[in-house]
Structures are given as structure tokens and as C-alpha cells.
C-alpha positions as CSV (number, residue, x, y, z in Angstrom):
1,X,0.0,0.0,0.0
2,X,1.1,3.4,-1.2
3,X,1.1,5.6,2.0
4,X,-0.2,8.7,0.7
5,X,0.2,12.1,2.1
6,X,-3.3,13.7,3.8
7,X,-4.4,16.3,2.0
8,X,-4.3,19.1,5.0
9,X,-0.2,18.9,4.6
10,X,0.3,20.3,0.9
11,X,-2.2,23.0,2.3
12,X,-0.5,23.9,4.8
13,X,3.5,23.8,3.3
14,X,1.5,26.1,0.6
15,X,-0.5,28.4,3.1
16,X,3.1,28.8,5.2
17,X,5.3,29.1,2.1
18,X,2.9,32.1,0.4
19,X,2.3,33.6,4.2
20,X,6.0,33.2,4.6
21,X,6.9,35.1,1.3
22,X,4.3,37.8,2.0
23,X,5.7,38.3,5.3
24,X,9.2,38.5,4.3
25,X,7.9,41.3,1.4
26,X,6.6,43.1,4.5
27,X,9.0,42.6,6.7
28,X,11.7,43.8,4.2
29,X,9.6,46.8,3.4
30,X,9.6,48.0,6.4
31,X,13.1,47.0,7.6
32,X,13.7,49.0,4.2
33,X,11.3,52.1,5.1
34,X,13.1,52.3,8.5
35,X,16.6,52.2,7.2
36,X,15.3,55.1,4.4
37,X,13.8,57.1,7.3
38,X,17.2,56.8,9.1
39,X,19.2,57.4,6.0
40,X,17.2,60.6,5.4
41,X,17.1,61.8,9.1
42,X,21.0,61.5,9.1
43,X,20.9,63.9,5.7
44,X,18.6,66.4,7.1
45,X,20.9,66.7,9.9
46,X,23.9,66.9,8.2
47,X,21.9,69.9,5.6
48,X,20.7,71.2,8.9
49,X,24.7,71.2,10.1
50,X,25.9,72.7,7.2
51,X,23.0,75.2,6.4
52,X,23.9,76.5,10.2
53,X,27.4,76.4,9.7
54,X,27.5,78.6,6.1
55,X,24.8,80.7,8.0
56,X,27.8,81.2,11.2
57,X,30.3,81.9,8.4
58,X,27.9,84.9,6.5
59,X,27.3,86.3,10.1
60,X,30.7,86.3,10.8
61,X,31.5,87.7,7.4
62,X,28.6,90.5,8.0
63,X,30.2,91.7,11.0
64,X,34.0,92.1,10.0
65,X,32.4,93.7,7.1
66,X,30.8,95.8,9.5
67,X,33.3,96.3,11.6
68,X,35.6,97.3,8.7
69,X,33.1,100.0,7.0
70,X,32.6,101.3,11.0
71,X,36.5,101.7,11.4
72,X,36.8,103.0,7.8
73,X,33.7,105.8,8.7
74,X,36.0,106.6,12.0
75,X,38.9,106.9,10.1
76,X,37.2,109.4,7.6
77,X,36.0,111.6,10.1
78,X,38.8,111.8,12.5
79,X,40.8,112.5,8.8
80,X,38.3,115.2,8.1
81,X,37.8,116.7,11.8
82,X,41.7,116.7,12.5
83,X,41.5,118.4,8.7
84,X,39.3,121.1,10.1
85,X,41.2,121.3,12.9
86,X,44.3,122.2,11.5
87,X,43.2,124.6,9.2
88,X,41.2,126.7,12.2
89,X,44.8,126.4,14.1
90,X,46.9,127.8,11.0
91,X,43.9,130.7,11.2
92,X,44.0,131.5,14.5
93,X,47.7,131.0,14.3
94,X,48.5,133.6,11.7
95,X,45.6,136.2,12.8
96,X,47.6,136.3,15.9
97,X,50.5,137.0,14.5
98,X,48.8,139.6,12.7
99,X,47.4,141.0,15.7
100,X,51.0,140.7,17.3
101,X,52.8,142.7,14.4
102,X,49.8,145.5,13.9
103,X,49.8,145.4,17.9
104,X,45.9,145.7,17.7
105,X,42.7,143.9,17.9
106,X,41.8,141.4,15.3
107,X,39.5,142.9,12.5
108,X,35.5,141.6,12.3
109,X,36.8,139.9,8.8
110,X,39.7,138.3,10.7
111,X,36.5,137.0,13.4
112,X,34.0,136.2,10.8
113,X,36.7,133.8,9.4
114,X,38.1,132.2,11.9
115,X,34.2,131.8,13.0
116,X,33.5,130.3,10.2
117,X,36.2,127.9,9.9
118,X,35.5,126.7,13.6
119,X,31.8,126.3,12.4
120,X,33.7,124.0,10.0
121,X,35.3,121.8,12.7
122,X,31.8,121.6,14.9
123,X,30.5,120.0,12.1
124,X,32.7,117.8,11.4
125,X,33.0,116.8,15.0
126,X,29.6,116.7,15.3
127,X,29.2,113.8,12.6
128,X,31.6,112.0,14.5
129,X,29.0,111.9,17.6
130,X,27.4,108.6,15.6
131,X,30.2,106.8,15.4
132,X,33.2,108.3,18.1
133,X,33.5,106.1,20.9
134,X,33.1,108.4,23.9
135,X,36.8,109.0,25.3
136,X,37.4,110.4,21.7
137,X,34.7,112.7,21.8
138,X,35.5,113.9,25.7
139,X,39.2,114.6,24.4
140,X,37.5,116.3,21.0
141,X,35.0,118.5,23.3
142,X,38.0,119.3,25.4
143,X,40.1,120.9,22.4
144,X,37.2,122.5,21.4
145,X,36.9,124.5,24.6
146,X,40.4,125.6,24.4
147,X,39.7,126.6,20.7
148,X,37.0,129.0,22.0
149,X,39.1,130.1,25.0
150,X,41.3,131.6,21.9
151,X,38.9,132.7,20.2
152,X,37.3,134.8,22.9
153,X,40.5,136.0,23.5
154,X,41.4,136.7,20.0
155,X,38.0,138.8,20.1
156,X,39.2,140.8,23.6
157,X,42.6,141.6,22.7
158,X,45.3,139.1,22.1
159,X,46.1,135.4,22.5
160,X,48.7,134.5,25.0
161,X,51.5,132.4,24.3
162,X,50.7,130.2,27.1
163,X,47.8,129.1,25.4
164,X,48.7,127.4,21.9
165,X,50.9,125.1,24.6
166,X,48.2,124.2,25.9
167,X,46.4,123.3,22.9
168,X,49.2,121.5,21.7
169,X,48.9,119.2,25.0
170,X,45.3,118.9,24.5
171,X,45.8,118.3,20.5
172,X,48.0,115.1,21.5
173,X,44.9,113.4,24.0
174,X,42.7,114.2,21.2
175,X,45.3,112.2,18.5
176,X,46.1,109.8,21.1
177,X,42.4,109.0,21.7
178,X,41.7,108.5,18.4
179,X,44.8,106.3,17.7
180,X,43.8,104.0,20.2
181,X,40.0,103.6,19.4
182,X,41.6,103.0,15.2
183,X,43.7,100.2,16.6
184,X,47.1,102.0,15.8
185,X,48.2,103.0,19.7
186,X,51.3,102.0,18.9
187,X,52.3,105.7,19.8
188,X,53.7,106.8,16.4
189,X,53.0,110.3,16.8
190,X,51.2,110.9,20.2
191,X,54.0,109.3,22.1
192,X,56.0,112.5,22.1
């Protein structure tokens, strides 16, 4: 007799062998979606590392660009208010000598000048209230008194000797001051 195989056992190898394949599609999809999800998380972290890190560097760029136009604009306006500066001191310098040699007052053209060229230098000290850190300005407002200290006395009489000293001394805290706040204290000129 031929021993033959019950029916139930073919069903069963088939039922397992299809439920088996369809659960190893699964099964792989899914192992596959999680490895994808993975894959893609570690990307978005890496773009998220490097969008952060170019967005650092253009910040960083930004600022020493910043920082360069600010100490540029400084350096303009000291340049143009030490500019002023000097030419209001070569004014006052030679109407005193012209008061000196006529032994007189100076004239309301010689006033109106030297007013106008100190009008000048307010200005351009003014613009650099924006930008001047504050010992700079101090030093600046301090010159400027002696300036009208000379002026007033132009306008009275004469100016003393004493006094173009002491704008010389005050002159050097200005330069000094602004040496310092441009980086270049190295004392080049103000160290005298």
C-alpha cells in the first residue's frame, strides 16, 4: 500500500510558504522604510549642520564687514575733523600773528573767518558723535573749549602764548584718543 500524504499537509506547506513570502515582502519593506527614514534623518541633519554652519560663516563675514566700514567711517571723520582742525589752528595761528605785528585787535573779517572755519570743525566733529566712541569725543569737546578760550581772546585783545601750549597738549589726548579707538596706539605720533 502506497502511503499517501493527507491532504491538509500540501495545504498547509502552501498556506506557510505564500504567508512566509508575504511576510518576508513586508517585513523587508519595512526593515527597508526604516533604514530610508534613518538614511534621510542622518541627511537632514547633516543639511541642517551645514546650512547652520554657512549661515555662522555669512554672520561672521557681516560683522567684520561691518566692523571694517565702521572703522573706515571713523577713520574718515577723524581724517576730516583733525583736517578742520588744522586749518582753524593755522587761522588762529597767523591772525595772531597779525594782531601781534599791527599790535591791535583782530578785525571783524579776521573773526567772521576764523568763526566760520570753527563752524567748519563743529560740524565735522559733530558727525563723529554717531560713530566716536566716547573718550574720543571727551578729548574732542576738550580741544574745542580751548579753541573757543582763543577765540574769545582773539575777540578781547590778544592770545597768550601760554595758550597754543596748551592746545598742543590737548591736541595730543585728542590724537592719542583716536589712535587708540583705530587700533594704531602704537604711539607713532602721540607718544611724544
Amino acid at each position: 500500500m502506497a502511503a499517501s500524504t493527507p491532504l491538509w499537509v500540501p495545504l498547509v506547506v502552501a498556506i506557510v510558504g505564500v504567508a512566509g513570502t508575504l511576510g518576508a515582502t513586508v517585513f523587508s519593506q519595512v526593515w527597508s522604510r526604516k533604514l530610508d527614514e534613518q538614511r534621510w534623518q542622518r541627511e537632514r541633519e547633516a543639511e541642517n549642520v551645514r546650512w547652520g554652519r554657512e549661515r555662522d560663516e555669512r554672520a561672521a563675514q557681516w560683522e567684520r564687514e561691518d566692523r571694517a566700514r565702521w572703522l573706515a567711517d571713523r577713520r574718515d571723520g577723524y581724517a576730516a575733523s583733525l583736517a578742520d582742525y588744522h586749518a582753524l589752528t593755522k587761522a588762529i595761528d597767523r591772525v595772531y600773528r597779525e594782531v601781534k605785528r599791527r599790535n591791535s585787535r583782530a578785525t571783524d573779517g579776521e573773526l567772521s573767518e576764523l568763526a566760520e572755519m570753527e563752524a567748519d570743525w563743529e560740524r565735522s566733529c559733530n558727525s563723529l558723535r554717531l560713530i566716536a566712541p566716547k573718550k574720543v569725543m571727551e578729548a574732542i569737546w576738550g580741544l574745542h573749549y580751548v579753541i573757543e578760550v582763543q577765540l574769545e581772546e582773539l575777540e578781547e585783545g590778544e592770545l597768550k602764548p601760554k595758550d597754543i601750549l596748551a592746545r598742543a597738549g590737548d591736541y595730543i589726548t585728542v590724537y592719542r584718543a583716536m589712535q587708540e579707538d583705530l587700533g594704531l596706539s602704537d604711539g607713532t605720533y602721540a607718544s611724544r
